[in-house]
C-alpha positions as CSV (number, residue, x, y, z in Angstrom):
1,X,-137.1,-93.9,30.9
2,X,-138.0,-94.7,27.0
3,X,-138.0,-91.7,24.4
4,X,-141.5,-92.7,24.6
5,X,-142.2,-92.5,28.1
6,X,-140.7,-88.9,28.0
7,X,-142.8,-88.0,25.8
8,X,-145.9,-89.2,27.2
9,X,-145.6,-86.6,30.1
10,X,-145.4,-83.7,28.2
11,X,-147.8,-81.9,26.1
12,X,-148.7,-83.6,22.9
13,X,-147.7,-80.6,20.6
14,X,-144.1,-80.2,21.9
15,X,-142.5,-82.8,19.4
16,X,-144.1,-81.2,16.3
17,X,-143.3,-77.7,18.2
18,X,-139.7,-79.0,18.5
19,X,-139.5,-80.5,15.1
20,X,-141.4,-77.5,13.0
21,X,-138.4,-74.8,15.3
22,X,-135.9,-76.9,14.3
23,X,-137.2,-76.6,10.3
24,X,-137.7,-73.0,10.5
25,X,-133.8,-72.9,11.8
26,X,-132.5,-74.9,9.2
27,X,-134.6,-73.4,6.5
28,X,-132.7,-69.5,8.1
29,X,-130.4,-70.6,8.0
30,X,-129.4,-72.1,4.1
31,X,-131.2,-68.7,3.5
32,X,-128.0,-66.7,5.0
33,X,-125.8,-69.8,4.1
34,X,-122.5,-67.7,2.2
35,X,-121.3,-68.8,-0.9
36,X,-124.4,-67.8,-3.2
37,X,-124.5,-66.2,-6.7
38,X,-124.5,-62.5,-6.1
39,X,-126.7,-61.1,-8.8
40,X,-125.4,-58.1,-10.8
41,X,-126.6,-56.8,-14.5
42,X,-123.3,-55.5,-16.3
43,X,-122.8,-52.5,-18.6
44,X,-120.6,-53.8,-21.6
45,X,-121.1,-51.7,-23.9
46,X,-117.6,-51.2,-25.6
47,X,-116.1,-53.8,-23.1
48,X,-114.1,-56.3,-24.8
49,X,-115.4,-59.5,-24.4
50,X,-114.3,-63.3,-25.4
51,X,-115.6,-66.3,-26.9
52,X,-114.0,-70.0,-27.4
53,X,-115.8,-71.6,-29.5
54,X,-117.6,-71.4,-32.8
55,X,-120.5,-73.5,-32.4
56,X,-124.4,-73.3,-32.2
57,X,-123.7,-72.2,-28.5
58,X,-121.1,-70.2,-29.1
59,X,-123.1,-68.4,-31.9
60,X,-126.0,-67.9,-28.7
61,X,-123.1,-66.5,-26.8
62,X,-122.5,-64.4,-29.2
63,X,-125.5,-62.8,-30.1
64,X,-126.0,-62.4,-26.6
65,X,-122.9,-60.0,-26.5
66,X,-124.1,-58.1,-29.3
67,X,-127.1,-57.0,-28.2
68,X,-125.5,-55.4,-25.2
69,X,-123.1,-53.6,-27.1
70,X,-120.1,-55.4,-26.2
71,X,-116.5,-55.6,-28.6
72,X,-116.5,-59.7,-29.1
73,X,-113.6,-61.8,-30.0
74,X,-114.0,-65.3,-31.1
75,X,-111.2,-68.0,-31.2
76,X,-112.2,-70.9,-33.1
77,X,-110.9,-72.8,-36.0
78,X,-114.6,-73.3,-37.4
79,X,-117.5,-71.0,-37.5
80,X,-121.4,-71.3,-38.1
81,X,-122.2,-69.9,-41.1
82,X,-124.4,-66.9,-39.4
83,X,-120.9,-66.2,-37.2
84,X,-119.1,-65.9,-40.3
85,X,-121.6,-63.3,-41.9
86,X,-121.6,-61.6,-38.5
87,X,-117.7,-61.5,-38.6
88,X,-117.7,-60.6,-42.6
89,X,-120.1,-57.5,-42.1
90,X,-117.8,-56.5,-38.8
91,X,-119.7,-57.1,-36.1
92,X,-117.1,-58.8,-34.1
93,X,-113.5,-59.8,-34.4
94,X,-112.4,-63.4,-35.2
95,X,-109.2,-65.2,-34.6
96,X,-108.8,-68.2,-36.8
97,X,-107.3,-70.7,-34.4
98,X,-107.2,-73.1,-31.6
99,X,-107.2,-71.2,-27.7
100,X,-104.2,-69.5,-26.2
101,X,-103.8,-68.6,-23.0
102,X,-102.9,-65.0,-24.2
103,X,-106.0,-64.5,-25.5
104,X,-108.0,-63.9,-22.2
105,X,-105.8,-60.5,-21.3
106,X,-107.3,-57.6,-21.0
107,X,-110.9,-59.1,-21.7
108,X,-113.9,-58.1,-19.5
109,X,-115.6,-61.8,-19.2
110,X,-114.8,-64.8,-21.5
111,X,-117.1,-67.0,-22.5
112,X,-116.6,-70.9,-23.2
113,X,-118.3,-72.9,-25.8
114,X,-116.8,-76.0,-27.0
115,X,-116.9,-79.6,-27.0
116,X,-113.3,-79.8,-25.8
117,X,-112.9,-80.4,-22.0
118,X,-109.3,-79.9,-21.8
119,X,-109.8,-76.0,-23.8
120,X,-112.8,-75.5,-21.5
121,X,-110.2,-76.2,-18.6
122,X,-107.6,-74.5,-19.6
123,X,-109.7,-71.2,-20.2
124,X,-110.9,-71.4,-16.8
125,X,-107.3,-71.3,-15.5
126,X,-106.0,-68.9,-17.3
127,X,-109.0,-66.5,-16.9
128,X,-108.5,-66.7,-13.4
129,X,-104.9,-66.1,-13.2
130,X,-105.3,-63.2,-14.9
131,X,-108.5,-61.8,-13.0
132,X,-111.1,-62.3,-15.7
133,X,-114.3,-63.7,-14.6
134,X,-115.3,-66.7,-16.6
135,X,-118.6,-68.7,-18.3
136,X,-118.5,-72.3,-19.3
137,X,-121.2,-73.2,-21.2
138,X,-122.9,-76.9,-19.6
139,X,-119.8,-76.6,-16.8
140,X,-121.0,-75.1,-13.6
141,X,-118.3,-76.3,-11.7
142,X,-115.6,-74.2,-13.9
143,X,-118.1,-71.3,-14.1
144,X,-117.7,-67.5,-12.3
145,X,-120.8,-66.3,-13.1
146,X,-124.3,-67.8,-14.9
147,X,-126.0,-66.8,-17.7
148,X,-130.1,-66.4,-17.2
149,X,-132.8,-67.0,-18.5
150,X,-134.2,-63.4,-20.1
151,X,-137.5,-61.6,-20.3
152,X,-137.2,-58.0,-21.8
153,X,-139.9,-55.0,-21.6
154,X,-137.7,-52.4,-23.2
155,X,-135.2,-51.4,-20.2
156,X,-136.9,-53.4,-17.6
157,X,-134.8,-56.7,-17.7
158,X,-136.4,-59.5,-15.7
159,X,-133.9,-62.4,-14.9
160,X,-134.4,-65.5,-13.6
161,X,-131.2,-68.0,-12.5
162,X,-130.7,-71.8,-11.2
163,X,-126.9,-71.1,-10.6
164,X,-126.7,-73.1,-13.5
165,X,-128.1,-76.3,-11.8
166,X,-131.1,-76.4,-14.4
167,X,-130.7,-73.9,-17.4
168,X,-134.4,-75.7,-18.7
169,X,-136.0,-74.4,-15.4
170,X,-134.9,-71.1,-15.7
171,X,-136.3,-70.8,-19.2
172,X,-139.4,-72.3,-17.9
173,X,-139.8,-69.8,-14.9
174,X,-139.2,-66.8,-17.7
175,X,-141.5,-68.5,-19.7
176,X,-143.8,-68.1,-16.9
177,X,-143.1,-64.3,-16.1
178,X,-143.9,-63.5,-19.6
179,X,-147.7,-63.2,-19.2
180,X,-147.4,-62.1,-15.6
181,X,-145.1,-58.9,-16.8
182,X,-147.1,-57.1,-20.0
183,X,-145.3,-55.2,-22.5
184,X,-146.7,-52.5,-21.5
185,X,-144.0,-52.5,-18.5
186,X,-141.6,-50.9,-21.2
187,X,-143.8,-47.4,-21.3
188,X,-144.0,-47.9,-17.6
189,X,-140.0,-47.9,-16.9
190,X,-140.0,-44.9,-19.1
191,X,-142.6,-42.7,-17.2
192,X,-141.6,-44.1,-13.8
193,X,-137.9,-43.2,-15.0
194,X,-138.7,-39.6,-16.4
195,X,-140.8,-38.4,-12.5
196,X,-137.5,-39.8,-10.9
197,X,-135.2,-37.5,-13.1
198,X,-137.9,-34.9,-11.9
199,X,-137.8,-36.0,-8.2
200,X,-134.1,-36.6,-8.1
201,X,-133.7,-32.3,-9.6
202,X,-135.7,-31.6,-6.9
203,X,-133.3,-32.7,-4.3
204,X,-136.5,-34.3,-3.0
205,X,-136.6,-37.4,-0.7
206,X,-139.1,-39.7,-1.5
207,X,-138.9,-43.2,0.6
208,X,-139.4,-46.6,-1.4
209,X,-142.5,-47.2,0.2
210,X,-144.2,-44.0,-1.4
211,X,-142.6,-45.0,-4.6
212,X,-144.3,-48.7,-4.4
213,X,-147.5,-47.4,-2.9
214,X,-147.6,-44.6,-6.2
215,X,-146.6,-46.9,-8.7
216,X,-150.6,-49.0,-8.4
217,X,-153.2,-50.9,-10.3
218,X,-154.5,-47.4,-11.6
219,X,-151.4,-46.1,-12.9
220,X,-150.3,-49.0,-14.8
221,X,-153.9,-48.9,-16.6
222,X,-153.4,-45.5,-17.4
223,X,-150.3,-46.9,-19.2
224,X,-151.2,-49.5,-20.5
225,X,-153.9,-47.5,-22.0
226,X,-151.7,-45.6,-23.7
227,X,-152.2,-42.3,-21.7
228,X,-148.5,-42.0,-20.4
229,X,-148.8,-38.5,-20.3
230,X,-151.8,-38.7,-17.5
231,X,-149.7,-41.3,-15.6
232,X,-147.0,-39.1,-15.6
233,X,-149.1,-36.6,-14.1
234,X,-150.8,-38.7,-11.4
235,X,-147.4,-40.0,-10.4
236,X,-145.7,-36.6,-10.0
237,X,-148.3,-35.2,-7.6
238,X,-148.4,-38.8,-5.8
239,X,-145.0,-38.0,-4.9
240,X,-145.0,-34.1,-4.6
């Protein structure tokens, strides 16, 4: 009997039944497939931390670092002239030479930004020998982690990644979040933050659910308006 013939005698729907199961399987399971990024956000203040390179990238690499507080060393032979006044008023460390492997011990992540792919290579090898997680600017393959695209509302970091398959979609996407996330998110962290200090002193017990159910439309208006002080209020006897 023809594929045809078969299924002539059975319900018209099975085939596209069939099909759409056989989608919703394969759509589970890349969803559990191992092997994906595992998002973290990392403390580095005080952490010693590496760049190769003293390029424009390396200079966004840098900056980065600063802002979270993190010891920097850069190894290059050249530097951008607003890495050299960074380096002149002490803001990081600079080592006026080519790569060595020795320069990757002891660091908490290293960061690669050249041109070179033979430095970028070498880095990655050498960071791994010696346990030290590694980013290679343009160079997903040779890369242990990915750098996202960022959207800031005081302590609330929003962060959106491609696993570095598209670096200009990522910015795109956190372009998008900006009007969906107001500034005014940054009070909110801070209120929400202080009742959990409260709640947490208390010993008390309060199940996410309760959290998400407290933390509504009216209470982020009271925020936004600038009455923190009545949110804070609202959102403690919400949770008492």
């Amino acid at each position: 009997m023809s594929e045809e013939g078969v299924s002539a005698s059975r319900p018209a729907r099975a085939p596209t039944t069939r099909v759409a199961a056989a989608r919703a399987r394969s759509i589970a399971s890349t969803r559990r497939r191992p092997g994906q990024p595992y998002p973290i956000v990392l403390d580095l203040r005080g952490r010693s931390c590496l760049v190769v390179g003293g390029g424009p990238v390396a200079e966004r690499k840098v900056e980065g670092l600063l802002e979270a507080g993190a010891a920097v060393t850069v190894v290059s032979p050249r530097l951008t002239p607003r890495l050299r006044d960074w380096i002149g008023r002490g803001r990081c460390r600079y080592v006026a030479r080519v790569y060595r492997s020795r320069d990757v011990a002891g660091r908490a992540i290293v960061l690669v930004a050249t041109d070179d792919d033979r430095v970028t290579a070498r880095v990655q090898r050498d960071a791994r020998r010696a346990g030290v997680l590694v980013n290679a600017a343009d160079d997903p393959a040779r890369c242990d982690f990915f750098l996202p695209a960022v959207l800031r509302r005081g302590r609330l970091t929003v962060a959106v990644s491609t696993g570095g398959a598209s670096p200009a979609l990522a910015r795109a996407v956190r372009d998008e979040l900006e009007g969906l996330v107001p500034e005014s998110y940054a009070l909110l962290l801070e209120v929400v933050a202080g009742v959990r200090a409260q709640v947490r002193r208390r010993a008390d017990q309060v199940p996410p659910g309760r959290w998400l159910e407290a933390i509504d439309g009216r209470l982020r208006a009271l925020v936004a308006d600038g009455r923190s002080a009545e949110a804070t209020t609202l959102l403690s006897r919400r949770l008492a």
